[in-house]
C-alpha beads as a LAMMPS data file, in Angstrom:
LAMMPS data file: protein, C-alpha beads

132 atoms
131 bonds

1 atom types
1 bond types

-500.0 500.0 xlo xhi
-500.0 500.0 ylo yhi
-500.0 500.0 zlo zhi

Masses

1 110.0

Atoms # bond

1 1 1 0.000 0.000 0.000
2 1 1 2.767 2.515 1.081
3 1 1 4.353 1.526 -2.717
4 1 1 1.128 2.645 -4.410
5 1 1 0.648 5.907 -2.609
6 1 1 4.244 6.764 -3.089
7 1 1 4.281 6.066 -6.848
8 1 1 1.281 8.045 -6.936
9 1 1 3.254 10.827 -5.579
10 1 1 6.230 10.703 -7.658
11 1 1 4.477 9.978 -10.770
12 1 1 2.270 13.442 -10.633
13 1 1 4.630 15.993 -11.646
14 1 1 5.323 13.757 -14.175
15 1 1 2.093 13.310 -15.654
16 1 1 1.844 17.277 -15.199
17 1 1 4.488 17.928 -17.149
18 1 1 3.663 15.560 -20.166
19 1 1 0.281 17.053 -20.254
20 1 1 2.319 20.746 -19.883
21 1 1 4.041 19.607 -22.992
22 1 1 0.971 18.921 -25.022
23 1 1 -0.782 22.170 -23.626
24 1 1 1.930 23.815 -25.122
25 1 1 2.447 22.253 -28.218
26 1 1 -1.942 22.981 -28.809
27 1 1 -1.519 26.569 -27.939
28 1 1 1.551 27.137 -29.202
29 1 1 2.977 28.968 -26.226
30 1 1 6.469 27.777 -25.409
31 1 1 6.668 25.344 -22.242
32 1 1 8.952 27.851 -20.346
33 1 1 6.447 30.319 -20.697
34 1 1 4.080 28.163 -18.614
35 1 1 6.342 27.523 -16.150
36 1 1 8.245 30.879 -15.539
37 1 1 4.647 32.126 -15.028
38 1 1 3.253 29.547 -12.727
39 1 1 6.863 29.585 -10.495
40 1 1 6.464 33.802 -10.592
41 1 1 2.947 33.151 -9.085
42 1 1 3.453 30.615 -6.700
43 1 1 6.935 32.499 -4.834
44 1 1 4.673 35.591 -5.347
45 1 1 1.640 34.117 -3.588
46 1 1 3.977 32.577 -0.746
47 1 1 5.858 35.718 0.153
48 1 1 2.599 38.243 -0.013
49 1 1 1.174 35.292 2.573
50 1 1 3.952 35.527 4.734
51 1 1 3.510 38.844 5.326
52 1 1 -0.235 38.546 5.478
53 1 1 0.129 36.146 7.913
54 1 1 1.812 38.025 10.533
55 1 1 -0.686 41.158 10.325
56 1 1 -3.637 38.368 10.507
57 1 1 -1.466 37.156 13.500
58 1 1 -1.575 39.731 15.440
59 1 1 -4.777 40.467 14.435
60 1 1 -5.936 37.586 16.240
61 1 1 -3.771 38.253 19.364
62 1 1 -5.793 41.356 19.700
63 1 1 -9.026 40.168 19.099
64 1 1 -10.175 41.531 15.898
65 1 1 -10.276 38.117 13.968
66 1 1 -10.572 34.555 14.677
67 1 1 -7.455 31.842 14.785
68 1 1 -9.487 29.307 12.926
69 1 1 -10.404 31.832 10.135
70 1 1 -6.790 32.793 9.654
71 1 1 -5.442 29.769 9.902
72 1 1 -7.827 28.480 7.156
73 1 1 -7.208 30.811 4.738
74 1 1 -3.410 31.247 5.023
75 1 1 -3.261 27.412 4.836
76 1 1 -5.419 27.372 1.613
77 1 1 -2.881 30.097 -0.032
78 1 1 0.103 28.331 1.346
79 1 1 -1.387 25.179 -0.715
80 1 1 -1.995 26.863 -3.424
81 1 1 1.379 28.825 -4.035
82 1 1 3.063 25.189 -3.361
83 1 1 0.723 23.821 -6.182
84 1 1 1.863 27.094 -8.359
85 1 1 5.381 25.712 -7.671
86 1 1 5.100 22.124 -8.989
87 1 1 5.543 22.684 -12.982
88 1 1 2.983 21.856 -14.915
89 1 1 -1.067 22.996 -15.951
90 1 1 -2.921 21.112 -13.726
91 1 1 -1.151 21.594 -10.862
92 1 1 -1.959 24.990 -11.342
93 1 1 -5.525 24.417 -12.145
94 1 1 -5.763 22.890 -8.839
95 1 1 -3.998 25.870 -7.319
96 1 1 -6.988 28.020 -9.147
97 1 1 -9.362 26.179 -7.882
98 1 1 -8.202 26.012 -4.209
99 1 1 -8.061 30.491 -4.449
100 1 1 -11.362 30.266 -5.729
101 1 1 -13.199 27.904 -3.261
102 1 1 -15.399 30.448 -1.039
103 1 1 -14.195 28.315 2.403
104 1 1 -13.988 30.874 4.826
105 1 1 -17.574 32.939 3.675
106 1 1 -20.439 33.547 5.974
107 1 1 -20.809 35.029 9.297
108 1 1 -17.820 35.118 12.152
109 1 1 -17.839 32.023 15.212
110 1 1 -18.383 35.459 17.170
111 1 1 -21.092 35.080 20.018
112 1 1 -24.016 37.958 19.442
113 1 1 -24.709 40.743 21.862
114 1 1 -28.020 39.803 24.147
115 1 1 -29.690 42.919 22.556
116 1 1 -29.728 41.984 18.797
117 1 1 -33.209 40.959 18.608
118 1 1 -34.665 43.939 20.503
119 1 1 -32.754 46.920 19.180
120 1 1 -34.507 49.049 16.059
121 1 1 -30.872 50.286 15.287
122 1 1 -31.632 54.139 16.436
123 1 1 -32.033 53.663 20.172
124 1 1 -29.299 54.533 22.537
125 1 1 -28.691 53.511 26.264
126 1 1 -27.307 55.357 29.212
127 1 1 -28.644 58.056 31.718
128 1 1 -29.500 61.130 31.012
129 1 1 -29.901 64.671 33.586
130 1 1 -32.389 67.621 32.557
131 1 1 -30.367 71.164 34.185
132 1 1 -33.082 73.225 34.529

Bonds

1 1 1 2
2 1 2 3
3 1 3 4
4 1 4 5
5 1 5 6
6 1 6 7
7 1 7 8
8 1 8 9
9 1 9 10
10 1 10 11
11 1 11 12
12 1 12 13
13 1 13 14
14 1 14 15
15 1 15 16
16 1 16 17
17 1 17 18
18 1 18 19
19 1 19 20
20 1 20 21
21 1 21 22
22 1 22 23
23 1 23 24
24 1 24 25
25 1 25 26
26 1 26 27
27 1 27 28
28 1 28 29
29 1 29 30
30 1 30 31
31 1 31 32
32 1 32 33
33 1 33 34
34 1 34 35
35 1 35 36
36 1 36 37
37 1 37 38
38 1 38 39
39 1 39 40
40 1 40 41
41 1 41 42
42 1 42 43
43 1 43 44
44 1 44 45
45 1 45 46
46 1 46 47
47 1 47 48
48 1 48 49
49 1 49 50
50 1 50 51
51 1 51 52
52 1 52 53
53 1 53 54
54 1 54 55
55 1 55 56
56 1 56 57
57 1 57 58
58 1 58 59
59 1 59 60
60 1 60 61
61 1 61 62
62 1 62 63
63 1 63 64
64 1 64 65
65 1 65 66
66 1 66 67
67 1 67 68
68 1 68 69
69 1 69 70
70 1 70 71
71 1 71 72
72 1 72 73
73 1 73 74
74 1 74 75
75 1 75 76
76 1 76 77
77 1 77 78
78 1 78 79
79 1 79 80
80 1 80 81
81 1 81 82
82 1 82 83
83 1 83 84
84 1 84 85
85 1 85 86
86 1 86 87
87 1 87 88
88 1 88 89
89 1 89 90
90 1 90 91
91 1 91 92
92 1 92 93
93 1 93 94
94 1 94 95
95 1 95 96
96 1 96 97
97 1 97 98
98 1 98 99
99 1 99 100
100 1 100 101
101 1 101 102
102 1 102 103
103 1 103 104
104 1 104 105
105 1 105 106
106 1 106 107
107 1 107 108
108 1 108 109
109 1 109 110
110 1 110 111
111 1 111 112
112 1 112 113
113 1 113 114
114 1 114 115
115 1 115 116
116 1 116 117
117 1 117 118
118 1 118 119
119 1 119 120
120 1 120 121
121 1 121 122
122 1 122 123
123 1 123 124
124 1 124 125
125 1 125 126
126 1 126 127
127 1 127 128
128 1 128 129
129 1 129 130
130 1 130 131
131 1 131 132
């Protein structure tokens, strides 16, 4: 079992790169072309989520996002620029596909305020004085 999953593994990029190949040859952009573009995209993609990743870091040490939310999308874009890196089309179709996935959509893990069903959006608490 570990022989099949491993020649799985190894035999990927190859496969990638033979279909590369024929992408090429149908659209008669050179192969290097392809793969300068998707290695550009993937260390670009890697370095802009480093630095993301700090700011969502501390971020989340503050309190203005959630770990899980940051964690899930800096892990999808991490995928994706390693899938950039591989060389080949579908590699980078996958990498598409993984940036274009709406995972982390919707509303926060964030408990709601007591009031939220009660308040028409114009009131205002606190105490008030009249000076006469």
């Amino acid at each position: 079992m570990r022989f099949i999953v491993l020649s799985i593994v190894l035999a990927f990029p190859l496969l990638d790169l033979f279909v590369t190949l024929r992408f090429a040859r149908w659209t008669g952009v050179p192969v290097w072309v392809w793969l300068g573009m998707s290695t550009v995209a993937g260390f670009l993609l890697l370095h802009n989520e480093r630095l993301a990743f700090r700011d969502k870091t501390f971020a989340t040490m503050h309190g203005e996002q959630s770990l899980l939310r940051g964690l899930l999308d800096s892990g999808c874009k991490v995928l994706a620029g390693v899938l950039f890196l591989l060389p080949g089309v579908v590699s980078d179709l996958f990498a598409l596909l993984l940036l274009a996935l709406p995972l982390n959509v919707g509303r926060g893990f964030e408990p709601q305020p007591a009031t939220a069903g009660r308040s028409r959006g114009n009131d205002l608490d606190g105490d008030y004085r009249r000076l006469d």
